[in-house]
N, C-alpha and C positions, 0 to 999 in steps of 0.2 A: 549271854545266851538269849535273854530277853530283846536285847535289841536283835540282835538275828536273826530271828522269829519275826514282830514285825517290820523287819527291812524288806523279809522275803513275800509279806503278804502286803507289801504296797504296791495295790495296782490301782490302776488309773480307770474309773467309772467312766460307761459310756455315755455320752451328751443324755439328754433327759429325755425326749423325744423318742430317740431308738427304745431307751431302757421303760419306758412306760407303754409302745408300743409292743415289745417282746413279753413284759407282763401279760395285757390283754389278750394276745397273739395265746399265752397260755393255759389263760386260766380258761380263755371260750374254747381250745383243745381238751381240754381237761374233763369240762362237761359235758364235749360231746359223746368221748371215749367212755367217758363214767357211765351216761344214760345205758350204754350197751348192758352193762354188768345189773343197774337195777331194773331193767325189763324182764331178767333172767331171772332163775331163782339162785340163791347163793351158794356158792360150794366154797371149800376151802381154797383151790386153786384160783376162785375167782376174787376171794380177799386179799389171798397173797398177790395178785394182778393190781387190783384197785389200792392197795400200798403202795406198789411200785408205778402208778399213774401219780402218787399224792406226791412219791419224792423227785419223779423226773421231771412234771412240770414245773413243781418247787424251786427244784435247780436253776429251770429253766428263767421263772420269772424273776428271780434275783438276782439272775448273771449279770443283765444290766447295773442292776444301783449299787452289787456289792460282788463283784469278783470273787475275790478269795470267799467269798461263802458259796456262791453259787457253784464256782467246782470243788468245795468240797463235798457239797450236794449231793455233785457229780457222781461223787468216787465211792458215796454210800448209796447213793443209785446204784450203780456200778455190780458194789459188792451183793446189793439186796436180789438184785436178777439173777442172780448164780441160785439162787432158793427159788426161785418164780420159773425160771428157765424161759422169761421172755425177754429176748437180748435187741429185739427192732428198735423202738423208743431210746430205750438208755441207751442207745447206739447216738442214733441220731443227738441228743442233748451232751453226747460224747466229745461228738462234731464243733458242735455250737460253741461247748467250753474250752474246744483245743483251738478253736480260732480266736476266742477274748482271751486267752493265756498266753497265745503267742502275738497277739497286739497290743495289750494292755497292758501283763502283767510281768512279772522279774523274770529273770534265767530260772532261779531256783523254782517258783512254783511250775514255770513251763518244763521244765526236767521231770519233775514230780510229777504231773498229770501226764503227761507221755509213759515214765514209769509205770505207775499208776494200772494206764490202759494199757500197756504190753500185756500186766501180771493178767487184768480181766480178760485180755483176747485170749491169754493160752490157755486160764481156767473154761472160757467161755469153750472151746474149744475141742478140750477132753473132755468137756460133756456133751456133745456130737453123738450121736449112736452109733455112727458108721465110722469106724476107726481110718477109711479111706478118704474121710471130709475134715477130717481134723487139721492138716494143711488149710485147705482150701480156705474156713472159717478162720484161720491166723491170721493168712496173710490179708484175705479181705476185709477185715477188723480192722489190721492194721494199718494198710491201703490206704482207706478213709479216714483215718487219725490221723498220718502222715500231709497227707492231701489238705487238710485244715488246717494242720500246724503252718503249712508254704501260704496259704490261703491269708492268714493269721500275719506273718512276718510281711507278705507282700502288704499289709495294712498297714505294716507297724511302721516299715522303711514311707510308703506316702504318707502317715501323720508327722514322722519324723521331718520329712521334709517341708511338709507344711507348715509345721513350727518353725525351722528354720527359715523360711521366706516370711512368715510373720515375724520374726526377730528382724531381719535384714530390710523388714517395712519399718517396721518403726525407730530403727536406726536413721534411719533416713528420713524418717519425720524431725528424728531429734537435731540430725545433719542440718535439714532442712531450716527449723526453727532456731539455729544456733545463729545460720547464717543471715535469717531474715533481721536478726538482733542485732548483730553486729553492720552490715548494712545501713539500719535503719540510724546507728549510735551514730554510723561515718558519714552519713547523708546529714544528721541534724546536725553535726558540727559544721559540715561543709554551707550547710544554709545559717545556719548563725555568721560565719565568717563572711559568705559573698553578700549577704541582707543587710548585715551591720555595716560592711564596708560602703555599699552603697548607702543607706542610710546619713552615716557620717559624713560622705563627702557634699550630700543632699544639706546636711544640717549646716556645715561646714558655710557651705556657698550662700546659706541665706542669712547665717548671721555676719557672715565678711559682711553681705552688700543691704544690709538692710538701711542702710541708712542713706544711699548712694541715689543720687536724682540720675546719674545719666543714665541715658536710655540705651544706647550701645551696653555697655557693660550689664544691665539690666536685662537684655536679650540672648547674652552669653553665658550670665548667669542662668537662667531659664532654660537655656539650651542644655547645657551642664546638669541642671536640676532634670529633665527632659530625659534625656538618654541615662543619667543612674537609677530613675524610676522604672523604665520600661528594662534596663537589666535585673534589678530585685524581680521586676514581674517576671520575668522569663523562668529565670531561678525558681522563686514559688512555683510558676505551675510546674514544671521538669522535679520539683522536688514532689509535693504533690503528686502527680503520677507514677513517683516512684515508693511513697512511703502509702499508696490510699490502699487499704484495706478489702474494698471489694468494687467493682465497677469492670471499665476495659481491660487494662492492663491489672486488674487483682487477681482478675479469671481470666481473663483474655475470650471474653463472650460479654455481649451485652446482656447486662442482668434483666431487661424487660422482655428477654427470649426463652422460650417456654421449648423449645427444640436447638440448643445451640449444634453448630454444625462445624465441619472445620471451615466452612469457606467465612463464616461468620466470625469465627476468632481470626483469621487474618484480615477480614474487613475490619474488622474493629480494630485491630494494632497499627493498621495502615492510618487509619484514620486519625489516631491519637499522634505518630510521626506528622502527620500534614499540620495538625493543630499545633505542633510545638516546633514548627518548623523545617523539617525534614522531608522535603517530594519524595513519596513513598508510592509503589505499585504494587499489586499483588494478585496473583493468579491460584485457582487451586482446581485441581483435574480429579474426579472421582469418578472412577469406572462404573461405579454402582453395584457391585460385585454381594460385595458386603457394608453392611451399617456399624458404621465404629460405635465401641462399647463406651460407658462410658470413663471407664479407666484410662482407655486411648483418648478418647478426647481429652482427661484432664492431664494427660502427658503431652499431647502437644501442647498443648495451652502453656504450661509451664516452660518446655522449649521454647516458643516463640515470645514469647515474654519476657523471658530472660535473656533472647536476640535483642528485644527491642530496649528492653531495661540499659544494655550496654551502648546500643546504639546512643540513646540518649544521656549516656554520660561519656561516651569518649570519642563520639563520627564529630566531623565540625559543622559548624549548625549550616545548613542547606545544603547538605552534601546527601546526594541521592542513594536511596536504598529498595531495598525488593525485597518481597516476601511470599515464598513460593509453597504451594502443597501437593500433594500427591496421594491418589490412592488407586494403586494400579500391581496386577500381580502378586493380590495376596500382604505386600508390604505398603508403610506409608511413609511416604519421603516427604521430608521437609528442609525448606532451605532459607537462607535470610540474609543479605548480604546488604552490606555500606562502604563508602568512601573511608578510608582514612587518610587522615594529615600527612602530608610528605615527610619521609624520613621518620614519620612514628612508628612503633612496633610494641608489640603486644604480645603476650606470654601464649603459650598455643593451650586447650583447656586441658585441664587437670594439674598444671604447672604453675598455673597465676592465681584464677577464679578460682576466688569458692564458690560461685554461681553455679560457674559450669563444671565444675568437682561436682557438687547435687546431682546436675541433670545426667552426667558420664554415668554416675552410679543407678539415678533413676532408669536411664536407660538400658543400662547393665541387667537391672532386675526383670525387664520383657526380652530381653536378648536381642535386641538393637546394634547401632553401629552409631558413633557421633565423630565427627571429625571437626576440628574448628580451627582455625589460622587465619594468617595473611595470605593473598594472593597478587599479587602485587601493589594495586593503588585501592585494593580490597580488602576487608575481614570477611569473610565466609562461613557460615556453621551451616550443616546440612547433617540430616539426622535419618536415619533409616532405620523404620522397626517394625516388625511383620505382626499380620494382623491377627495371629494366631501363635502369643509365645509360650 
């Protein structure tokens, strides 16, 4: 029974802000209303009044930090105006509690205060003078009860939903950070393997020939020595850009920009392809309609990073690519294409990448569009996502 009880009075307080502004909100109501009553001289009607000010703004200011007391406040507000015969006020905080009841709080206590107020609108009601207004004060009691309670629920269903896109945020952080781990595990094995290998055959070469006066072989050696050095270096930097933390490719904005923009995250990825060998273009068209937020910018950023990330571990080195943007119509398109090797093929996203599993989902959550494939002697990703999801 005890659990019951409180199962039925666990509701959920409103953020601190609302609930310390509706205090204020009542207690400076309170003293206005009050001033009226000690201007006057006192009568009994006017203490049974000034009671029923002490319990409805009462109600009122603890609705915020504790629900279940504040409507039951309510409901002895409620009951005390039936003795006062003044039903405006406790109406209105009637209001107040039937919308934190139906966003905040369980079935059971929203039944109960509905109940609750039905039983007050029809006492409130047979005490009417005019036996031809007793309708009228029913239904309009209950009118505005009802009207709260929808008021209430259409609250309840957007936090609800709120929660659930903050769930499916940080899922995808988790998505997110699972893959940047695993990534980073496959990338540090891969650079142990191509670093050593070069290293080896680097060590390899100079203790065969160390002892060796000719000079031809001494040049071949060197040549040898020559070309496994500048392969290690390639590897570091291509590895390096893919595991660095924060810089072009961490953001896909240069960190010394104080306004990054899109045209500047595709200049910068362009740039880092040119560096690591890849003739890269890129072009970006912005209507100027509207200024992307910055959620939008750090989703493209992420797209095209993750274009260029792939690029640079599976286009063949000098094999030309593009990097295109768009912000035109409300939507912002983005695209990124490269050569691939003849005869190679690559899984289409959400089939292969966990990359691009992240980005399909990221995109998923602004209600976008991502396509990604071969095109013939191409991979193409090209991303569509309005700028108002």
């Amino acid at each position: 029974m005890r659990a019951r009880v409180t199962a039925a009075l666990d509701c959920t307080p409103l953020p601190l802000w609302p609930s310390v502004s509706l205090a204020l909100l009542s207690v400076v109501a309170f003293f206005s209303d009050a001033l009226t009553y000690f201007s006057a001289p006192f009568t009994d009607q006017g203490v049974l009044e000034l009671l029923g000010l002490v319990l409805a703004y009462g109600a009122l200011a603890v609705l915020g930090f504790r629900p279940p007391l504040g409507i039951m406040l309510t409901w002895l507000s409620l009951a005390y105006s039936l003795s006062a015969e003044s039903y405006g006020l406790h109406l209105l905080v009637a209001c107040a509690a039937s919308i934190v009841a139906a966003s905040l709080c369980t079935r059971t206590m929203l039944v109960t205060h509905v109940g609750v107020s039905l039983v007050w609108a029809i006492a409130a009601s047979l005490r009417v003078r005019k036996p031809s207004e007793h309708l009228l004060v029913l239904w309009t009691i209950m009118l505005l009860v009802l009207v709260s309670v929808a008021v209430g629920l259409g609250l309840r269903l957007l936090i609800a939903r709120q929660v659930r896109q903050a769930a499916k945020v940080k899922e995808l952080e988790r998505l997110n950070a699972k893959i940047r781990r695993e990534e980073r595990a496959a990338l540090a094995r891969e650079l142990h393997d191509v670093v050593a290998h070069e290293l080896t055959v680097i060590t390899m070469q100079v203790m065969g020939r160390r002892a060796s006066r000719d000079p031809d072989e001494l040049h071949e050696v060197l040549a040898v020595v020559d070309d496994s050095a500048h392969a290690a270096l390639n590897e570091l930097r291509k590895m390096l850009v893919l595991l660095r933390d924060e810089g072009l490719v961490g953001t896909g904005v240069d960190p010394t920009s104080k306004e990054p923009t899109l045209a500047a995250i595709l200049e910068s990825l362009a740039n880092e392809l040119v560096y690591l060998g890849y003739p890269a273009k890129w072009s970006c068209h912005d209507d100027g309609t509207q200024k992307l937020t910055p959620t939008l910018l750090s989703t493209c950023s992420r797209i095209l990073q993750e274009s260029v990330t792939n690029i640079i571990k599976h286009a063949p080195r000098g094999s030309a690519c593009r990097l295109r943007g768009e912000v035109k119509d409300g939507w912002i398109r983005l695209r990124a294409q490269n050569q691939i090797a003849p005869g190679a093929r690559r899984n289409d996203a959400g089939s292969g990448s966990l990359g691009l599993i992240g980005l399909t989902e990221r995109v998923d959550l602004l209600h976008g569009n991502i396509r990604a494939g071969s095109r013939g002697d191409r991979w193409v990703v090209e991303v569509e996502i309005p700028l108002n999801p």
